[in-house]
C-alpha positions in Angstrom: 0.0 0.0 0.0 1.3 3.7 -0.8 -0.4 6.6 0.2 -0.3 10.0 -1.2 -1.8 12.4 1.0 -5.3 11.3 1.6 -5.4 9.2 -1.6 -4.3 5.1 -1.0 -3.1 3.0 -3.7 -3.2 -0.7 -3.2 -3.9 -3.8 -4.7 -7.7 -4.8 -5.4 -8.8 -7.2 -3.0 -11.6 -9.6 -4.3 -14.5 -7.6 -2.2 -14.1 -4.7 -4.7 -14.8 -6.4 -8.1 -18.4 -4.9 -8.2 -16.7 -1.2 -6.8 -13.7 -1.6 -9.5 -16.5 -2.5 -12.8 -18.2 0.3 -11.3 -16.0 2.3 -11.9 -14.6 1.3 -15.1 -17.7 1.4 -17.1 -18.6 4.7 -15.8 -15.3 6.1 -16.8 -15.6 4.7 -20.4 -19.3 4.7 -21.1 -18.9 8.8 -22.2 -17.2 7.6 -24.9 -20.3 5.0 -26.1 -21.9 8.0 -28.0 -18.7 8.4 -30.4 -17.9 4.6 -30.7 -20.8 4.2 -33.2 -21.3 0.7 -33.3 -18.5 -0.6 -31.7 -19.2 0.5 -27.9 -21.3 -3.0 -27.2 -18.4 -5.3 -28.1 -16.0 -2.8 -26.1 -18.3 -3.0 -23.4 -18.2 -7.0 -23.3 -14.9 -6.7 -23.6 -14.0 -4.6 -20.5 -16.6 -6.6 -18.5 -14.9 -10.1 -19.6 -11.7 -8.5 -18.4 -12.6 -7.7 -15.3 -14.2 -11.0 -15.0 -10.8 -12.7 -15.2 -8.2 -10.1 -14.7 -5.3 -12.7 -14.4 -2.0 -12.3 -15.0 -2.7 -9.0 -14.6 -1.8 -7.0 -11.4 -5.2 -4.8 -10.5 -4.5 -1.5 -8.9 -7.0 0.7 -7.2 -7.2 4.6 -6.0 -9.0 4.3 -2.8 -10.0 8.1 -0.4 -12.3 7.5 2.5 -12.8 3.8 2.0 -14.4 4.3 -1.3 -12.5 3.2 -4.7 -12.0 6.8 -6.9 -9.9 5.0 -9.5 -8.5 1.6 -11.2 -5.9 0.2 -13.1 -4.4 -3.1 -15.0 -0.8 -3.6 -15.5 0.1 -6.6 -17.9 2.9 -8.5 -18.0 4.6 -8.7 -21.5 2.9 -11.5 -23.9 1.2 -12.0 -26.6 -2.5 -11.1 -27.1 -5.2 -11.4 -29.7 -7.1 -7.5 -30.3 -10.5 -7.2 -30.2 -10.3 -7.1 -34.4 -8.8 -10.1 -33.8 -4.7 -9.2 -35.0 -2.6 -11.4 -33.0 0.1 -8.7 -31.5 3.3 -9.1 -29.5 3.6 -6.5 -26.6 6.9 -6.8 -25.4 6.7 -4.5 -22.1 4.4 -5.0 -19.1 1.1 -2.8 -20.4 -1.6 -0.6 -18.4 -4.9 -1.2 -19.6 -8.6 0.0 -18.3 -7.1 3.4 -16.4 -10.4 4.3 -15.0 -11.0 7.1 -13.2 -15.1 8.2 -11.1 -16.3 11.0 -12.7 -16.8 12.8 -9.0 -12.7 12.4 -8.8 -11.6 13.6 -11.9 -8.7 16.4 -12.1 -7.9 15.3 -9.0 -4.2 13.4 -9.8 -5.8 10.3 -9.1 -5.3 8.6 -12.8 -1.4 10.4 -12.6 -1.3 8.8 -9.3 -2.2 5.1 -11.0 0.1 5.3 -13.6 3.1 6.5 -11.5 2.1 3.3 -9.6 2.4 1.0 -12.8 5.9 2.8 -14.0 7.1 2.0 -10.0 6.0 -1.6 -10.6 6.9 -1.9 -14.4 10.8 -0.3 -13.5 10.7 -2.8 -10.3 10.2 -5.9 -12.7 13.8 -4.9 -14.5 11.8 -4.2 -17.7 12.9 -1.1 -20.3 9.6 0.1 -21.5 5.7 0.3 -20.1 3.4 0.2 -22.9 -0.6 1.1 -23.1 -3.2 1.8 -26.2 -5.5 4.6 -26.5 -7.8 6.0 -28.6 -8.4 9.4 -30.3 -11.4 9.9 -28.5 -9.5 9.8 -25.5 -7.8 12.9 -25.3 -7.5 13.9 -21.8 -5.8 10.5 -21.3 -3.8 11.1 -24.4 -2.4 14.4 -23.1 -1.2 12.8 -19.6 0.4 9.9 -21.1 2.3 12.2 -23.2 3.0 14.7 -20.4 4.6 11.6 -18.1 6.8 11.1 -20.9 4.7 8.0 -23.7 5.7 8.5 -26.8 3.7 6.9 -30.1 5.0 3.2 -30.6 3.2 2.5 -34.4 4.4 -0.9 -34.6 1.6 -1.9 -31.7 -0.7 -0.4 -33.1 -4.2 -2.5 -34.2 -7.3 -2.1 -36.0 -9.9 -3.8 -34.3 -12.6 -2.4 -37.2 -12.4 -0.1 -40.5 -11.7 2.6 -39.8 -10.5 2.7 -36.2 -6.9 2.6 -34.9 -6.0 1.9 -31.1 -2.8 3.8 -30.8 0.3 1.8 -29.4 2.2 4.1 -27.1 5.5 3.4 -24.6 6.9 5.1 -22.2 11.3 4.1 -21.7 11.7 3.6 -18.5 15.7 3.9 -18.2 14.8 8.0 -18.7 11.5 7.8 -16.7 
């Protein structure tokens, strides 16, 4: 457990599945409006994740008892995209950054991700890796701020049309 002023982060414990999908959803049903008609099979997809989160490590943000924010970091392997590519990720990866609206601008999804480059550099690896969207931008512009630069090559297309953008973050200059 490390605590930043009155914010905790810690490992989930199996009591706050329900708190943690909660909270995901929330945090990424705003962008259901702009997915046209891909949001329902990006919504299975985050709940099957959460159903089975292994060999992930899942992160929470926890101030006054109450979960504010979530995270996934990945060990490197090999994973099949929601279009169904077949992609090597050769870095531990941060997935599902989530974030209750109430919380927001608050330093609590900075706070995560300092969490997973603490972990990620503790493992000996070079790099920490994630994927985003366009629609994301807010999430875009703190990645890039704590020093994720584009990585192209693991990139993926799960339909026409729409890129998730591969980005890394080198952890020997972190």
């Amino acid at each position: 457990m490390r605590g930043t002023g009155d914010l905790l982060i810690r490992d989930a414990r199996p009591g706050d599945r329900d708190r943690i999908r909660e909270v995901t959803l929330a945090a990424y049903q705003e962008y259901a409006s702009r997915m046209s008609g891909h949001w329902e099979g990006y919504r299975q997809n985050i709940v099957a994740t959460l159903a089975s989160v292994e060999p992930a490590e899942q992160v929470v943000a926890e101030r006054d008892d109450t979960i504010v924010g979530t995270v996934l970091l990945y060990p490197p392997r090999r994973v099949r995209t929601l279009g169904g590519e077949s992609l090597e990720v050769p870095w531990p990866e941060v997935r599902l950054l989530a974030v209750a609206s109430a919380a927001r601008g608050q330093g609590i999804g900075a706070a995560l991700m300092r969490e997973c480059v603490r972990r990620a550099r503790g493992s000996g690896t070079s790099a920490l890796s994630l994927h985003t969207t366009d629609l994301m931008q807010t999430a875009m512009r703190m990645y890039e701020r704590m020093g994720f630069v584009r990585a192209p090559q693991l990139d993926f297309h799960p339909a026409p049309g729409l890129t998730v953008k591969g980005y890394r973050l080198d952890l020997a200059g972190a």
